[in-house]
Every structure is written in C-alpha cells, then in structure tokens.
C-alpha positions, 0 to 999 in steps of 0.5 A, spaced: 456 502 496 457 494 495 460 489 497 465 489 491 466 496 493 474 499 495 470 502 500 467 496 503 474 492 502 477 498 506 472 498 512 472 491 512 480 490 513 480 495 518 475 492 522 478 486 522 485 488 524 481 491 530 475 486 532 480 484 538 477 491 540 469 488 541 471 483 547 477 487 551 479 493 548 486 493 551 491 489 547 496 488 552 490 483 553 492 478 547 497 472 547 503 471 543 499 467 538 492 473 538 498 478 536 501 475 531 493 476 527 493 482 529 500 484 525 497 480 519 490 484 520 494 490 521 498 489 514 492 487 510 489 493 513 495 498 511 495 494 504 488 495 502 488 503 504 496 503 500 492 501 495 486 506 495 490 511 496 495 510 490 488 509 486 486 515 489 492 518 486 493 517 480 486 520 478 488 526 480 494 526 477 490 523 471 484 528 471 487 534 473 481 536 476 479 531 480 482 534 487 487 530 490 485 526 497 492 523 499 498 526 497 505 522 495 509 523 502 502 521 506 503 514 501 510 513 502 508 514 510 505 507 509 510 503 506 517 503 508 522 502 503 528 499 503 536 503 504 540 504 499 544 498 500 538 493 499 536 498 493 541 496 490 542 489 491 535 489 488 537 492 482 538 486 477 531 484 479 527 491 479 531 492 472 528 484 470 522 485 473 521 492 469 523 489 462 518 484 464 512 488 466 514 493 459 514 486 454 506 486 457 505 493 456 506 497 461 508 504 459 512 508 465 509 514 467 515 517 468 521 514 464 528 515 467 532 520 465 538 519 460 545 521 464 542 519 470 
C-alpha cells in the first residue's frame, strides 16, 4: 500500500493521535496545551476512519456481493448527531444546502418520501 492509500492516511491519523504514547504512555501526564492536540489528533483520527467506513459501505451497498466490513450503527457510533431541536433549527440550511449539491449533480440515493 502507498502513501496515497486510505490504509496508510488511516494508520498515519491514528498514530499520530496516539504518538504521546511513545515518551509517556499515561495521558494523565500531559499538560492543558498537549491535551488539546491529542483532542485534534483524535478527531482527525476518528474522521478519517468516518470516512473509510462510509466508503466501505457504499461498496457493499453498491455491489451486493462485496461483503459489508462496517455496519451503518457502528458508523453512526463515531458521529454524534444533533437533537432534534437542533435538527430542526438546521433544517433551512440542510434544505439549501441539498438543492446546492443536486444544482451540481448529486442524485439521492434514497429520495424522501411524499406524505412524510
């Protein structure tokens, strides 16, 4: 696998979020400042395995023979929505923002339903 490859970005985030490790293995060790990289490290860590998975994920949804790796409910274990009252504050701009992205092409895989 090459440097360009989802494996490697993957591997290379999740070191990095746990390169404190390799001096002092005890995180109560860091100070305020070294925490809040480790937090950073962390989430870029946690995006980029997000975002393998998703991939992962459509493939199997798209090729049914390719064997899902990652299920929907262990994606949605990574993320942390918002409530409902915030879902629907947001919901002018996730409507904008969806007519955006289908003005540039994007088909949606799973349409809304009328009467819903």
């Amino acid at each position: 696998m090459g440097r360009g490859s989802s494996s490697y970005e993957t591997g290379r985030a999740i070191m990095q979020a746990e390169r404190y490790s390799f001096a002092d293995a005890d995180p109560s060790h860091l100070d305020p400042a070294q925490i809040a990289i480790e937090i950073e490290l962390t989430e870029q860590a946690l995006t980029t395995q997000f975002i393998r998975g998703t991939t992962l994920l459509n493939l199997a949804h798209g090729f049914q023979g390719f064997p899902a790796s990652v299920t929907s409910e262990e994606l949605r274990q990574i993320r942390h929505p918002p409530d409902q009252p915030t879902t629907e504050l947001l919901g002018a701009a996730r409507a904008a923002t969806m007519q955006r992205m289908k003005a540039a092409g994007y088909v949606d895989p799973k349409p809304p339903q009328e009467g819903k």
